[in-house]
N, C-alpha and C positions, 0 to 999 in steps of 0.2 A: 655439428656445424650450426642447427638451426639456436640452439640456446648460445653459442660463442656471439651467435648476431645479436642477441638477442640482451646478452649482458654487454656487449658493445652499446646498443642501444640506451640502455640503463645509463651507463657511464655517460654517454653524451649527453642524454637527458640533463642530468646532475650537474653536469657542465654550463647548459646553456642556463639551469636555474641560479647558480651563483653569478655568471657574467651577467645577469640580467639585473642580478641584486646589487652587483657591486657596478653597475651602471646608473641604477637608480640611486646608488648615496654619491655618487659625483655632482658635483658643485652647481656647476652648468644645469644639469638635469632638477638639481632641489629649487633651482632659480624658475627654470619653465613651469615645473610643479608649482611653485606658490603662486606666480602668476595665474596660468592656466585651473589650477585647480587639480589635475586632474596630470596623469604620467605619461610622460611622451608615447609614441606608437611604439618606437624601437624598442621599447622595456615590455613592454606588452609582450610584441612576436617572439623575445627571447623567452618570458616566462608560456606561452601557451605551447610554440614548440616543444621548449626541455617538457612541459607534462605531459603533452602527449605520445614523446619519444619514451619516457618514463612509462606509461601506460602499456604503451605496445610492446615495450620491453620486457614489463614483467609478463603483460599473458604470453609472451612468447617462451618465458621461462617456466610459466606456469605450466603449459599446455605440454612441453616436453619429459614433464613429470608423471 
């Protein structure tokens, strides 16, 4: 059970690092960017989530080894 969470985990990670990528090459978002300098907050939370979800995912798979 604990590794099925675990590679769940993983997957969602994976998840939130694409939607985050493909939120930062939207239009809107390369506009704030050049503006601002610098990438909206929402492209941030979806990339520090997914790695951390990524993270916990794997030592949870790890540990069950």
């Amino acid at each position: 059970m604990r590794r099925a969470i675990s590679l769940v985990l993983i997957i969602i990670g994976i998840l939130l690092l694409y939607w985050g990528y493909d939120l930062q090459q939207q239009l809107d978002m390369q506009l704030i960017r050049q503006v601002t300098g610098e990438a909206p907050e929402q492209v941030w939370q979806y990339y520090l989530t997914g790695i951390a979800s990524v993270v916990v995912g794997g030592l949870g798979v790890w540990k069950t080894f």
